[in-house]
Steps between C-alpha positions, in 0.01 A plus 500: 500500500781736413212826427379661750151690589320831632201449639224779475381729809357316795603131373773298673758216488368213749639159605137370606403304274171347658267516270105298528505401204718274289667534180568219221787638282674346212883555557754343217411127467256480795201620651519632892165566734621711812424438879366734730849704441551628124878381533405135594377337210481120404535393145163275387580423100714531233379752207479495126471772293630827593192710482267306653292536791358345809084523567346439859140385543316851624486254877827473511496108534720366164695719289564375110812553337765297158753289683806375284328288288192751359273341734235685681519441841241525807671530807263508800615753844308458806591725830919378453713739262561183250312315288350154615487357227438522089320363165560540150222678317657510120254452263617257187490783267761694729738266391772552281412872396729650827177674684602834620283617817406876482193519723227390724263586725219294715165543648331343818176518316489267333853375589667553150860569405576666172809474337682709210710281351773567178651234253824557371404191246257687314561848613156555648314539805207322713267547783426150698273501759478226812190474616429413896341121355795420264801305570660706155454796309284586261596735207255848484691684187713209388794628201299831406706796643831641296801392725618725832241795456270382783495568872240295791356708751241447800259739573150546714311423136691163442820404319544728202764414203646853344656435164750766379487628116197264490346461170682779402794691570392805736224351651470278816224214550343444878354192522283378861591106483182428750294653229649490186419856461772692253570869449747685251660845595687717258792632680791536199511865637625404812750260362337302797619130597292345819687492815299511788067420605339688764337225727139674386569397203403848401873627407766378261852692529642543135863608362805451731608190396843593367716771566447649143146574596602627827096588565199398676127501430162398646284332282125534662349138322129625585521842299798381286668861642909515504640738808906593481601412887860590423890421395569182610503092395436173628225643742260278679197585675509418936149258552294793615578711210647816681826434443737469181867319541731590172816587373653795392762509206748625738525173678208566770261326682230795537103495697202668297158573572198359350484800320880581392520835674704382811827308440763404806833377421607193730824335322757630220825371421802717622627680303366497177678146315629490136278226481153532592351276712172310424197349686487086426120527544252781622510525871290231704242642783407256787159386502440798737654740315766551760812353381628575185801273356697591205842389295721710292792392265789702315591321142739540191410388156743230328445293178490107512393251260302284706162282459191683460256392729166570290622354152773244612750669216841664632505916461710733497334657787575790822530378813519619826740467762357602874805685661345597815133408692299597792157356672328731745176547725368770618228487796275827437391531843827534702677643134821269563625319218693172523709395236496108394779273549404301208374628148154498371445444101166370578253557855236467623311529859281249667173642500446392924693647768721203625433387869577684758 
């Protein structure tokens, strides 16, 4: 890591890396779960598709990700740090249309994991849902939703499926899954894009999604009101709701209030690089809302023909080289950060504290 970092008043460099809970992160051709120590990790799979992600049950128990092949696997954890063993869950009409896996999230009651899943085939998008009876998944909005415009979220009011420019350009769709219940919002004068769901359910953050819209707003879904909470993009909400993690255009990791007003600096790049540095996802909270992990990356644009992955025709396309990478966490009690020894282009935590 050749850049280097100022961290913002009252946070600090650590080498404890202890953390309670463990991370699964997708690192070049694998995918690593950490011990009790962030820098000890153990790979458990190989991935597929850059891009995709990894889904826990909300227990903790088996965590579901795309091996190698496109397969969804089940890989079942009891109190050891690895798996102990796995099943293949693929449904036949997975195959052969390269499943992408964008989302998920799972309920104890009734024991149900839903899954948002994208296929570069036919350019198009589907919720599956695997119910605590089945042995596979059943389809819930099978082939109906315009291609990587949708985002998964859990909340107190059940899983709920927000679809971006959804029917129309400028609006957004929010859709319960438990009870098929749909609303449309208009917010074209936002220039909004979904980013982040309160756990209420009550709250969707809008805009922020790219540094060109370098804004963020909060879209109330029971009154349909839109509140500026300020400058900043890729924010996500902690799971009480009092705390916003984003990113500044300046290369910074900054803390907001519920309500926008308060914002605390806690990581910048040093000083200022030609190249700006960018967030590889929002930032993560722990279950608890205590640990926060987050990756940046600093690119340049070249030109390739290569093999377009949608359509299967060569382009002349822009690609992107990554010339320099960091992973971080940053424990909000004690306000130490610890930077990563690996990198993290996908993560996500185990939902139980491991044990002890």
């Amino acid at each position: 890591m050749s850049a280097e970092f100022r961290l913002g008043v009252g946070f600090s460099w650590t080498d404890n890396c202890t953390c309670p809970f463990q991370l699964v992160a997708q690192c070049e051709d694998r995918w690593y779960i950490t011990r009790s120590r962030l820098d000890q990790f153990d790979p458990i799979a190989t991935r597929s598709v850059d891009g995709s992600v990894a889904a826990w049950l909300n227990d903790g128990t088996a965590l579901f990700l795309l091996d190698h092949a496109d397969r969804l696997q089940r890989l079942e954890f009891g109190t050891s740090p690895l798996p102990l063993g796995k099943q293949d869950l693929t449904p036949l009409e997975w195959r052969s249309k390269r499943p992408l896996l964008l989302g998920a999230c799972s309920f104890a009651k009734p024991a149900e994991l839903y899954l948002l899943v994208a296929f570069f085939s036919g350019r198009r998008e589907s919720v599956w849902v695997l119910p605590e009876d089945k042995i596979g998944l059943l389809p819930v909005l099978p082939n109906d939703l315009p291609g990587m415009s949708s985002q998964l979220y859990c909340s107190d009011l059940g899983p709920v499926l927000v679809q971006d420019n959804y029917p129309r350009q400028g609006n957004i769709r929010i859709t319960n899954l438990a009870t098929r219940n749909s609303r449309e919002y208009d917010v074209s004068t936002t220039f909004g894009r979904s980013c982040s769901l309160t756990q209420s359910g009550q709250y969707c953050m809008l805009g922020g999604s790219s540094f060109t819209d370098n804004r963020l707003h909060s879209l109330d879904l029971s009154t349909g009101d839109v509140r500026f909470l300020g400058n900043a993009s890729y924010g996500t909400w902690s799971p009480d709701g009092s705390l916003i993690a984003a990113m500044r255009a300046d290369e910074e990791l900054v803390l907001l209030d519920a309500s926008g007003n308060r914002t605390c600096s806690v990581l910048a790049a040093e000083p200022a690089p030609a190249r700006p540095f960018l967030p590889v996802h929002p930032p993560q909270w722990s279950p608890d809302g205590k640990w926060l992990v987050f990756a940046l990356y600093q690119w340049e644009r070249s030109h390739s023909i290569y093999q377009n992955q949608l359509d299967a025709s060569p382009n002349d396309y822009p690609s992107v080289e990554i010339v320099d990478q960091a992973a971080f966490v940053l424990d909000l009690h004690s306000r130490a950060i610890v930077r990563l020894p690996f990198f993290c282009q996908s993560c996500t935590w185990r939902p139980r504290q491991r044990a002890q």
